[in-house]
C-alpha positions in Angstrom: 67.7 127.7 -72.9 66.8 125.9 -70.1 70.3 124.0 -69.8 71.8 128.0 -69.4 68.4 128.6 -67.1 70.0 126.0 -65.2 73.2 126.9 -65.1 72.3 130.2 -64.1 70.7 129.1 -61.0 73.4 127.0 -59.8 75.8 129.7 -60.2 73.3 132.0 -58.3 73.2 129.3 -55.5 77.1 128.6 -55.5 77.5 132.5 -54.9 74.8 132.4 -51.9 77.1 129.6 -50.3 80.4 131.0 -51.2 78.7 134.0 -49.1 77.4 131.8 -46.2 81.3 130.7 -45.7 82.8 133.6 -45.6 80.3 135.1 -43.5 80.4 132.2 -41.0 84.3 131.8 -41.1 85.7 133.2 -37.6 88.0 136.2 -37.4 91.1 136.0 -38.0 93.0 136.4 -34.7 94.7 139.5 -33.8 98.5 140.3 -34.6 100.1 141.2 -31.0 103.7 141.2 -32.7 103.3 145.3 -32.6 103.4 145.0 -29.3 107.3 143.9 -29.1 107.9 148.0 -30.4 106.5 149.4 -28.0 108.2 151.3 -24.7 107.0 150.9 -21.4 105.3 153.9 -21.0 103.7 152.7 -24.5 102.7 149.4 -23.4 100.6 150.9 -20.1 99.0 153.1 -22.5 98.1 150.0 -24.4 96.8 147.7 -21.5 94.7 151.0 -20.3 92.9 150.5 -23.7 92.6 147.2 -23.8 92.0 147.3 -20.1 88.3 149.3 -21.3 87.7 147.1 -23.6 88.0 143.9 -21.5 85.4 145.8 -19.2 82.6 145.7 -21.7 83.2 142.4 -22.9 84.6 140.0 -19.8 84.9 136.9 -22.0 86.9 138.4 -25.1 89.7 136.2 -25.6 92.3 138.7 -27.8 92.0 141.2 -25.4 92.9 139.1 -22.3 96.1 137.7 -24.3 96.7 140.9 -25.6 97.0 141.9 -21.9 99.0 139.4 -20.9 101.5 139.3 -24.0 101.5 143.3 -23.0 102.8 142.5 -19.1 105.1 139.5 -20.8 106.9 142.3 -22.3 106.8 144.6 -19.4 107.8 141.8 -16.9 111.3 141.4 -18.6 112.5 144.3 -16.7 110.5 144.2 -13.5 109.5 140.9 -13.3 107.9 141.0 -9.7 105.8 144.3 -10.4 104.4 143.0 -14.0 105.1 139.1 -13.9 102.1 138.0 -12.0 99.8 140.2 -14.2 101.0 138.5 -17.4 100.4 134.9 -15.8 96.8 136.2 -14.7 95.8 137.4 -17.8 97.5 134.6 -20.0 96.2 131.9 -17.5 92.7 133.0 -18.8 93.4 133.8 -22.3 94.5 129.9 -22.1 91.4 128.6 -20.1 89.5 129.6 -23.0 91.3 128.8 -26.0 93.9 125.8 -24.2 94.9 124.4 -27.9 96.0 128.0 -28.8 99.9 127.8 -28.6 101.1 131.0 -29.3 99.3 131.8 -26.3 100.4 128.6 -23.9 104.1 129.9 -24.7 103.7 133.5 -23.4 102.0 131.5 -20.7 104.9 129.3 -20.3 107.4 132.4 -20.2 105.7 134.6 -17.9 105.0 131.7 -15.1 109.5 131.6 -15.3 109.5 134.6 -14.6 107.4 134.1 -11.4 110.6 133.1 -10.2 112.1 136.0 -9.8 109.1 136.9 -7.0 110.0 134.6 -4.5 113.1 133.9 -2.2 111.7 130.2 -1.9 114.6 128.1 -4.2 111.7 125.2 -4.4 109.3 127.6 -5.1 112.0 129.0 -7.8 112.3 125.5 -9.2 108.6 125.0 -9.0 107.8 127.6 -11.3 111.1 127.1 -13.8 109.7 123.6 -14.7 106.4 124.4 -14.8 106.9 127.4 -17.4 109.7 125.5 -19.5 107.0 122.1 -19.6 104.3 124.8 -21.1 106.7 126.3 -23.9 107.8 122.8 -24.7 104.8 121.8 -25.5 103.9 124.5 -27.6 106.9 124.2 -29.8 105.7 120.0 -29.8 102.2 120.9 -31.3 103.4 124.2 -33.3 106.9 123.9 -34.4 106.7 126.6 -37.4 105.0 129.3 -35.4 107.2 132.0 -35.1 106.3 133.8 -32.1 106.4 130.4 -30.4 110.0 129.6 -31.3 111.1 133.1 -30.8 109.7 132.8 -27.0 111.3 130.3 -26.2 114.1 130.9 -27.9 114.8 134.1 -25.4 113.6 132.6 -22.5 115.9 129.9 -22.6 118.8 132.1 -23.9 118.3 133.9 -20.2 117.6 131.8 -18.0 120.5 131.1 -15.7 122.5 128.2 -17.1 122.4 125.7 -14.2 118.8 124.8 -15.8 120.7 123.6 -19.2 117.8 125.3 -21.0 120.9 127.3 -23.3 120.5 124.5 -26.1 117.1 125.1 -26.8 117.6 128.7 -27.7 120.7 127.8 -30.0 118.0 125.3 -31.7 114.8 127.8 -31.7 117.4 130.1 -33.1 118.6 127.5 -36.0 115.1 126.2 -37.0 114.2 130.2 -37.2 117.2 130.7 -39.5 116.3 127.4 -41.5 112.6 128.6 -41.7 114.2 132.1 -43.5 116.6 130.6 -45.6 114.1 128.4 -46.8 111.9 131.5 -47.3 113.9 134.7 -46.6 110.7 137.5 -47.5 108.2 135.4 -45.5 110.4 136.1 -42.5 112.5 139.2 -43.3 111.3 140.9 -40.2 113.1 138.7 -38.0 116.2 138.0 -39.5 118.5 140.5 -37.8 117.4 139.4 -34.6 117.8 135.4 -35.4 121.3 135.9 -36.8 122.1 138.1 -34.1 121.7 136.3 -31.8 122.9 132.7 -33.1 126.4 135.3 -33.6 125.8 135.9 -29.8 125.3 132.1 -28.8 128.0 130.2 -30.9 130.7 132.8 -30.2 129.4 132.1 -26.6 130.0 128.6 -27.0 133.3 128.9 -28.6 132.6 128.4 -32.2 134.0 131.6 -33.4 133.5 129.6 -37.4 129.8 130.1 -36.9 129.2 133.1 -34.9 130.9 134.9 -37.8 128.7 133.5 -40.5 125.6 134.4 -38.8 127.4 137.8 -37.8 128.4 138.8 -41.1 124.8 137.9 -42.1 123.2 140.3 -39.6 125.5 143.2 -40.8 124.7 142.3 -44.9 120.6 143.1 -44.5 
């Protein structure tokens, strides 16, 4: 009896602690990949909300990446309207959180894009290496995140070519497609857009042998 008294109490107390933990654990961070979806029209909608938000809580770090992930997106087609907004509100996402990579990418992409702002060609190279140092970094400390590689993987597929940045979205592309083949459910939802685009890049590059494997492997899914 009091061996099962005993028992009893430390399975009381292991339940108490199990509690604690998962009370104390931090929130999982926020998924922004709904965000890629979205229209423009959409995506001002979405910054307007998350816009309120940020005003009751200055220091709320999803919101202000959220924000900036929201211009990223925005800035591809009017970079000098929405570019500097992403690089404000990503530049303090990252002062927070500076190990966060996901975030130090988007960082990293938006500040190329400042580029397209200025007539200045140094100013122009000035922000080109700066951006490309940032996403290389990321992909150094988080190789296997996905919206890392993915990035960087379309940032460097358009930039303009004198910058030789072309290889590292043919190799983002080709770790992304090893990473599915590996584990094709885990990463079905970006498999048409990896194999599209490794189709795009080796036909690009003449290899007509493996833009039709990865083409014929878009069309199968």
């Amino acid at each position: 009896m009091k061996y099962s008294f005993q028992m009893g109490r430390l399975a009381i107390i292991g339940i108490v602690m199990a509690t604690a933990v998962l009370l104390a654990a931090p929130v999982s961070a926020k998924d922004w990949h709904e965000l890629r979806d979205l229209d423009d029209g959409q995506l001002a909608e979405k910054i307007s909300e998350l816009q309120k938000i940020l005003d009751q809580n200055h220091s709320d770090y999803e919101t202000m990446k959220g924000i900036g992930i929201a211009y990223h997106r925005m800035a591809k087609k009017n970079a000098k309207k929405y570019a500097p907004k992403a690089v404000e509100f990503l530049t303090k996402a990252f002062e927070v959180n500076k190990k966060e990579y996901e975030t130090m990418c988007y960082l990293g992409s938006a500040t190329t894009m400042m580029a397209k702002t200025t007539w200045n060609p140094m100013k122009k190279m000035s922000y080109a290496n700066e951006g490309s140092g940032l996403m290389d970094k990321a992909i150094r400390k988080d190789p296997d995140n996905v919206s890392v590689r993915m990035t960087r993987a379309y940032n460097s597929k358009n930039l303009p070519s004198f910058l030789n940045r072309g290889h590292l979205a043919v190799e983002d592309f080709e770790y992304l497609a090893d990473l599915i083949e590996k584990n094709p459910e885990s990463y079905a939802s970006i498999k048409k857009d990896v194999y599209t685009n490794l189709a795009e890049l080796h036909s690009k590059a003449g290899d007509q042998a493996k833009s039709g494997k990865f083409k014929n492997l878009a069309e199968t899914l």
